[in-house]
Structures are given as structure tokens and as C-alpha cells.
VMD Tcl script that draws the C-alpha trace (Angstrom):
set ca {
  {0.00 0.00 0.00}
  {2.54 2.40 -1.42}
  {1.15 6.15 -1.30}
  {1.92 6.77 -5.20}
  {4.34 9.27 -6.68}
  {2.20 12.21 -6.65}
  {1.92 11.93 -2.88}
  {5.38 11.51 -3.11}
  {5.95 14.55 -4.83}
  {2.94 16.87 -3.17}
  {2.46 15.71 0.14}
  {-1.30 15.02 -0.30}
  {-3.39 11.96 -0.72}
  {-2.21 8.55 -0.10}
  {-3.90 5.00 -0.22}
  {-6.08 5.78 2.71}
  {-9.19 3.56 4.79}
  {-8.21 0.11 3.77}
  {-8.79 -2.31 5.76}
  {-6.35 -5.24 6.31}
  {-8.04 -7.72 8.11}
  {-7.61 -11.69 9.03}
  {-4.88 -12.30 6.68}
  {-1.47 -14.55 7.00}
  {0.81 -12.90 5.54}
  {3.53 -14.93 6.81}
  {7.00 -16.15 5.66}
  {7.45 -12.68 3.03}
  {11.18 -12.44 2.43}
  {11.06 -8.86 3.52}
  {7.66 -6.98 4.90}
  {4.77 -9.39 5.61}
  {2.38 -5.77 5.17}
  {4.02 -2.65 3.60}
  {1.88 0.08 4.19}
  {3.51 3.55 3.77}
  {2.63 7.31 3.11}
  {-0.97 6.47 4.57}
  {-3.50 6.17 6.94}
  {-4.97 2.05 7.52}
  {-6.25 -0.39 10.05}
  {-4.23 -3.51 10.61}
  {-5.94 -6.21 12.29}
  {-6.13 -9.36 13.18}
  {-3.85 -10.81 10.21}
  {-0.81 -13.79 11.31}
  {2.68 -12.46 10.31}
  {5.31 -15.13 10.95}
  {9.09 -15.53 9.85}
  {9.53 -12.29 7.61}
  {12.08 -9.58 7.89}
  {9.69 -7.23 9.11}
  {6.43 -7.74 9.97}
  {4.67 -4.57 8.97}
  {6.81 -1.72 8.04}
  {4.92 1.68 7.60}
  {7.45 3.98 7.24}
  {5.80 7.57 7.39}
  {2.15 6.04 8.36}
  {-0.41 8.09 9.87}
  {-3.58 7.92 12.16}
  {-3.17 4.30 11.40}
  {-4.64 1.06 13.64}
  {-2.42 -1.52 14.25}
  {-4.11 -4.31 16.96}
  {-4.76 -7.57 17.65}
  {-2.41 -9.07 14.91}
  {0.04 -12.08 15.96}
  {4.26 -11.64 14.97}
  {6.36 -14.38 15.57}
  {9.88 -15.21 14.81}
  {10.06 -12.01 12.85}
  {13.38 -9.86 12.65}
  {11.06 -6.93 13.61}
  {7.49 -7.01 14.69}
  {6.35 -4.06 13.69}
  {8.89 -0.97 12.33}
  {7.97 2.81 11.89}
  {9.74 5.41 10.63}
  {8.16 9.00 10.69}
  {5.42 7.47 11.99}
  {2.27 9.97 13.34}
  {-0.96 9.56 15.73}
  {-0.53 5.70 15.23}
  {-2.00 2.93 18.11}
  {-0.73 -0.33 18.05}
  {-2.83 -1.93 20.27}
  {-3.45 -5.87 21.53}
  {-1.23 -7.41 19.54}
  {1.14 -10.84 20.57}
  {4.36 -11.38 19.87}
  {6.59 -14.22 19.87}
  {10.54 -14.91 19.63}
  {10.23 -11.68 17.33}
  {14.35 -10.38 17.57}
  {12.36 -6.71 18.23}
  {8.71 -6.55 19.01}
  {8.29 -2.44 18.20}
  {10.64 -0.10 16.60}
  {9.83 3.45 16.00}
  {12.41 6.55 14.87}
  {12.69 9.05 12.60}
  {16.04 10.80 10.92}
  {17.76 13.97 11.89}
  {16.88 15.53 8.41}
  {14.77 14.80 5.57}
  {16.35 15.23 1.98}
  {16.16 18.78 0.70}
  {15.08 18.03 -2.32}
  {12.03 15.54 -1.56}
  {8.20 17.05 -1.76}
  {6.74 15.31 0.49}
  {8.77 16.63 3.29}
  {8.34 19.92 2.03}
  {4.66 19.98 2.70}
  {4.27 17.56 5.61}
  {5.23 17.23 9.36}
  {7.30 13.79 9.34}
  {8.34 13.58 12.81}
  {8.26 10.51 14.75}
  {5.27 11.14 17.49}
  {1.93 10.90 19.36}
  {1.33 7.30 19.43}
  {-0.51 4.95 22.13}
  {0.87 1.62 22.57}
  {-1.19 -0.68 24.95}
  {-1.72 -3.91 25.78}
  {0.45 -5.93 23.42}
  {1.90 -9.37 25.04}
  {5.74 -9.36 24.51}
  {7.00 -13.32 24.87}
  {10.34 -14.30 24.93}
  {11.45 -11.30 22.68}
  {15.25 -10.14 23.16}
  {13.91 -6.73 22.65}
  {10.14 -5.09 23.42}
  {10.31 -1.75 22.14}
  {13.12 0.35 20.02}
  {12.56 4.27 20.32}
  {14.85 6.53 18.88}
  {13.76 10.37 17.55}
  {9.76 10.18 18.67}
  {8.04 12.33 20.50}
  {5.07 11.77 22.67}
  {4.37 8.19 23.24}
  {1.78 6.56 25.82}
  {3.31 3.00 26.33}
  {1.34 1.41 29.12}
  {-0.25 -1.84 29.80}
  {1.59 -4.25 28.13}
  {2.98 -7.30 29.29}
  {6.40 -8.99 28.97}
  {7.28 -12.69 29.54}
  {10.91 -14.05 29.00}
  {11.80 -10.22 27.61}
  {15.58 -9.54 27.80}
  {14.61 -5.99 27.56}
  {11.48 -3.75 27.32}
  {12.85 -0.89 26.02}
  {15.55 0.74 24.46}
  {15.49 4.63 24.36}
  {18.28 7.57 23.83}
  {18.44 11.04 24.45}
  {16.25 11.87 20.81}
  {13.07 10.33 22.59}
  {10.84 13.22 24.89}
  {7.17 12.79 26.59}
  {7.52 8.80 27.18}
  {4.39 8.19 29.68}
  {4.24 4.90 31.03}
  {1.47 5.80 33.48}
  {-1.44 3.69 33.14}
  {-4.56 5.76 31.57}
  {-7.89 4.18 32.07}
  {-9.81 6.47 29.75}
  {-7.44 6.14 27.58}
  {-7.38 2.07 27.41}
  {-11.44 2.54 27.49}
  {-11.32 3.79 23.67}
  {-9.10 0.84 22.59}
  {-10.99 -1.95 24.54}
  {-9.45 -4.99 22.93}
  {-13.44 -6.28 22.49}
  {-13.62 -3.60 20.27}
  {-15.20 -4.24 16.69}
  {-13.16 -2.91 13.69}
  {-14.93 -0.06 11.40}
  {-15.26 -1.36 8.45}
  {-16.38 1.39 5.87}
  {-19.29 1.48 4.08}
  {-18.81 0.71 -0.14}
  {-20.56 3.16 -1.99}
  {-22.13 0.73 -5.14}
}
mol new
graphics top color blue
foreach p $ca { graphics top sphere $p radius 0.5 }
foreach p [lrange $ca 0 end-1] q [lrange $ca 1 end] { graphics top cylinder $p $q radius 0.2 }
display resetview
């Protein structure tokens, strides 16, 4: 779910609403779900044994939850990621379960940074199951993350963090974890005919 040269090139559109739901998209040599430049839901789908589970580099006001990773390199990788939740999901012997970060600069000559924010920021992460991962959660250049509720078993380490990461709240948020209530039914959009 590539975004398309124009969006590239203008900063506007994208391949927006889709709906990725109870898929296996397991054993891809490289991303089990690609979806960059654009705003999605993710749920529910088996990724197993690929590079990186879902990679959306520069995704936005996107739903990741209740998806299973195992024995990926990377659960789930973002890179100028914005407003994302990533919700409910389990992972298994995944080398890292999360990894979110953003470069120092964008190229000069690229559109899309022109006309759009791309920093890493504002996501929720809550109640995903981290089992005997080496690493939980890789934050490096992002801004403004609620990380609470989740739960680690066999974890050599929960998170990993440098100086480029501000506003990491770990406190637990009940009204918060109310709006992503795990029984939570997926919007599905209506198709115009």
C-alpha cells in the first residue's frame, strides 16, 4: 500500500481507509504488510518468519491491533510514523517486538517533506503481550508516546530509548485504554455501489 508518486511529490493523498483484516501474511522475504505514506487499520492478520512484519514507514492515524508476529526480525517498524496505536497485539521470539524513529533531516530536495510534518510522534501503545522477545520496544527520535499496559514474559529488555526520545508516559490511563478496549469491533467502511 505504497502512497503513489504524486503523494510523493505533493504531500497530499495517499492509499487511505483500507482495511487489512484476518490475513497470514507470513514467511514474506522482507515486509509481511508494507503500508507507507498512509492512513490504515491492521488487524487481526498472522505475520510469521519475515524480515519485518509490517513496516509503515511515514504512516499516519493508522490502527495496528490484535495481529500475531512471531519469529520475525522486527514485529512491527515505523519510521516517521504519526498519531498511530498499536494496540493488543502478541508477539513471539520476534528479535524486536516495536521499533519506531525518525532521521535527523529529511532530503532537501524531496516534496513530500516539504509539505508535511514527518516527525516521529503521538502514538498509544497498549496492551500488546511481549514473549520471549530479546527486545520489546526500540525508540529513537519520537516524540510523545503513551506506552502502558503491556505485558512482557521471558523479555531480555522492554525498552531501548536515547536522548532523541521526549514525553515517554508509562502511566497507566484508564480512559485512555477505554477507547481501545481490545473487544472492540473494527470499522469497516461502508462501499458506496
Amino acid at each position: 500500500l505504497w502512497a503513489g508518486q504524486t503523494t510523493m511529490d505533493n504531500g497530499k493523498g495517499g492509499c487511505n481507509d483500507n482495511v487489512i483484516m484476518r490475513n497470514d501474511f507470513s514467511y514474506a522475504p522482507t515486509n509481511g504488510v508494507e503500508a507507507t505514506f498512509s492512513r490504515n487499520t491492521i488487524s487481526y492478520n498472522r505475520i510469521f518468519e519475515c524480515d519485518h512484519g509490517i513496516w509503515g514507514g511515514y504512516s499516519y492515524e493508522s490502527n495496528i491491533n490484535n495481529n500475531n508476529f512471531r519469529n520475525n526480525r522486527i514485529g512491527i517498524a515505523i519510521e516517521h510514523g504519526q498519531k498511530n496505536n498499536i494496540t493488543y497485539n502478541l508477539f513471539l521470539n520476534d528479535k524486536e517486538g516495536i521499533k519506531l524513529w525518525g532521521r535527523k533531516e529529511q532530503p532537501a530536495d524531496w516534496g513530500y517533506a516539504k509539505y508535511r510534518d514527518t516527525h516521529s510522534k503521538d502514538y498509544v501503545i497498549l496492551g500488546n503481550s511481549f514473549n520471549s522477545n530479546p527486545l520489546a520496544f526500540n525508540f529513537s527520535r519520537t516524540d510523545n508516546l503513551k506506552v502502558f499496559s503491556n505485558t512482557f514474559s521471558e523479555t531480555d529488555l522492554a525498552f531501548k530509548t536515547d536522548s532523541t526520545v521526549a514525553g515517554l508516559d508509562t502511566l497507566i490511563d484508564l480512559q485512555l485504554a477505554a477507547q481501545f478496549d481490545e473487544d472492540s469491533a473494527v470499522n469497516i467502511p461502508e462501499i458506496a455501489q
